[in-house]
C-alpha positions in Angstrom: 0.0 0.0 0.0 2.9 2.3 1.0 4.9 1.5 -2.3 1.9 1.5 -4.3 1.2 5.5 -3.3 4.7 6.3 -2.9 4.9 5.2 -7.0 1.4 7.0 -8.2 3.0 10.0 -6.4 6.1 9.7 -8.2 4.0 9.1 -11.6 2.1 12.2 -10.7 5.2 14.3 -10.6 7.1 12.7 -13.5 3.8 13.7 -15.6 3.9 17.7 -13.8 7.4 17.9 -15.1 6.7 16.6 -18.4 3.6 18.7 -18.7 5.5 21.6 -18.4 7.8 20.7 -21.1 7.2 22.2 -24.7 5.8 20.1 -27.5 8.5 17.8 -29.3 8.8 18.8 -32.8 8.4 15.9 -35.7 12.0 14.7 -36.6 13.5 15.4 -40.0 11.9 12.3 -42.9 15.7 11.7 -43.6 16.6 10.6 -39.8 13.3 8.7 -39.5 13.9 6.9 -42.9 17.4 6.4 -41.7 16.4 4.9 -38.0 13.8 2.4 -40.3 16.7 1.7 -42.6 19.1 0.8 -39.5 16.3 -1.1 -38.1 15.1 -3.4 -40.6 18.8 -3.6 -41.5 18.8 -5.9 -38.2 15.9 -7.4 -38.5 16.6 -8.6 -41.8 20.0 -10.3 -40.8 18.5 -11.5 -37.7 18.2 -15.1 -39.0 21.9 -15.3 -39.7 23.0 -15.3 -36.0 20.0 -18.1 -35.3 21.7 -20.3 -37.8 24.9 -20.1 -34.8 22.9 -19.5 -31.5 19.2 -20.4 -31.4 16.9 -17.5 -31.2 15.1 -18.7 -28.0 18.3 -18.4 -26.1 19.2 -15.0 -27.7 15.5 -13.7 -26.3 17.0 -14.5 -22.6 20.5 -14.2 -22.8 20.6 -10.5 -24.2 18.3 -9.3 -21.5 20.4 -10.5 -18.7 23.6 -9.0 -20.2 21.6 -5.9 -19.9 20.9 -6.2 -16.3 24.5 -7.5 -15.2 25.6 -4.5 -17.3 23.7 -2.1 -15.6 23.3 -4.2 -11.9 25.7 -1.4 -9.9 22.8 1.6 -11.0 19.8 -0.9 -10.7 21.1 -1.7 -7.1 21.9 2.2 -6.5 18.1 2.7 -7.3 16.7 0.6 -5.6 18.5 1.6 -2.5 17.6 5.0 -2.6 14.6 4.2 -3.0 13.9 2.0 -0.1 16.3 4.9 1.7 13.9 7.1 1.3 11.0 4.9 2.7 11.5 5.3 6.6 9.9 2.4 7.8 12.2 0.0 6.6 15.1 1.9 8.7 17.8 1.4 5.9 20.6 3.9 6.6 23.8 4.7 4.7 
């Protein structure tokens, strides 16, 4: 219940800051048809790596490289998060 208000609060001020941001203008037809270009350049060639490594294992493998990666500022996070939450008496 705590968590669950201390995140729609956080929601409701991520969205205040945001609202008072201008609009985003479109971006330029060349980068977009670029970033589709790039994208279905990947796509395309996708198969070739699932002749090597079969693609099941590259849909769970490549997110957990992601985490490990990034584990240090996941953890930091998620520490000052529960930091901020007094009544689980975590102190630095």
């Amino acid at each position: 219940m705590i968590v669950h208000d201390f995140v729609r609060v956080l929601i409701m001020g991520l969205q205040a800051i945001l609202n008072l941001l201008p609009d985003i203008p479109d971006l330029p037809p060349n980068l977009v048809d670029g970033a589709y270009a790039f994208i279905d350049l990947i796509f395309d060639n996708i198969g070739l790596l699932g002749l090597f490594i079969p693609i099941s294992t590259i849909k769970v493998v490549v997110p957990l490289i992601i985490v490990i990666i990034n584990f240090d500022r996941f953890y930091r996070i998620v520490i000052w998060a529960l930091k901020k939450i007094p009544i689980f008496g975590i102190e630095a």
